[in-house]
C-alpha positions in Angstrom: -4.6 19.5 -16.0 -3.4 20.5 -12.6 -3.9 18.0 -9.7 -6.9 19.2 -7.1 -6.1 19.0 -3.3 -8.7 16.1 -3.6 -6.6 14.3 -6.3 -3.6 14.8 -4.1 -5.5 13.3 -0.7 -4.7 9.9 -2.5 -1.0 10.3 -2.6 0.9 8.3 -0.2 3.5 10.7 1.9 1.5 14.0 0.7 -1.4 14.8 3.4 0.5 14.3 6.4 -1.3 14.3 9.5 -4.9 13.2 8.5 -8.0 13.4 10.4 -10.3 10.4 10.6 -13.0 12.2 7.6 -9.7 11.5 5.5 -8.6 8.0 6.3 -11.7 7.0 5.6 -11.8 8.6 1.8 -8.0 7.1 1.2 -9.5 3.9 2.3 -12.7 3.6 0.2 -10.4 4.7 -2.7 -8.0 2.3 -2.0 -10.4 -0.7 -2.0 -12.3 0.9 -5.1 -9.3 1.6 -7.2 -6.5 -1.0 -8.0 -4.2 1.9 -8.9 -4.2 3.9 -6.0 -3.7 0.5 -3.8 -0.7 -0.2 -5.8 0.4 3.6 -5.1 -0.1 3.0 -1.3 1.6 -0.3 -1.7 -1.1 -2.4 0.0 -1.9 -6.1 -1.0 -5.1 -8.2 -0.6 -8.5 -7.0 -1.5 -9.9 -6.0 1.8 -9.8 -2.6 3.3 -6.8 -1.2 4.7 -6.9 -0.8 8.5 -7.2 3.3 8.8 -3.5 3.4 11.3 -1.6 1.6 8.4 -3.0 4.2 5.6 -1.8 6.7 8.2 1.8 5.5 8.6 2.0 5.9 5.0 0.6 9.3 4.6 2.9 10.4 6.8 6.2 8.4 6.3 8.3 11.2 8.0 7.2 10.0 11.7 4.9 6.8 11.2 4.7 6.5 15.2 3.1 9.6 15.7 1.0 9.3 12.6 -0.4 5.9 14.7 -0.5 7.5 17.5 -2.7 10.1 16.2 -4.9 8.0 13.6 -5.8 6.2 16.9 -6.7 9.1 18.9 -8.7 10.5 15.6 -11.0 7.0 15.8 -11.5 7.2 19.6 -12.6 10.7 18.9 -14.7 9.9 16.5 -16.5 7.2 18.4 -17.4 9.4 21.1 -18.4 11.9 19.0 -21.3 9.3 17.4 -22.1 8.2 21.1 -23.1 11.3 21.5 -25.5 11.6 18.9 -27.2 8.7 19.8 
């Protein structure tokens, strides 16, 4: 059975760059699924803060990923603001 680009999403180092809609799947799966937490190397049972699932996604430059999970959240604040 081949592995779907959802299946994938749960890789550590594979999605690169995620958006905010992403971090947020990795990180329900991660708290739901003792597996994948292992995969992402994470410990505790709590969810993972969204910035550290990025740095891992995206092991190549962990600063930018940060950099940009941070911008996604701000983003994504404003954008609920707005709807209110």
């Amino acid at each position: 059975m081949r592995p779907t680009i959802e299946s994938k999403l749960y890789e550590p180092g594979w999605a690169g760059q995620l958006t905010y809609g992403e971090a947020v799947k990795i990180q329900d799966k991660i708290y739901g699924d003792i597996r994948v937490r292992r995969m992402w190397k994470f410990k505790g049972k709590g969810k993972p803060a969204l910035v550290r699932i990025a740095e891992r996604a995206f092991p190549e430059n962990p600063q930018f990923a940060r950099k940009n999970m941070v911008s996604e959240i701000r983003r994504n604040a404003n954008e609920r603001k707005k709807c209110m």
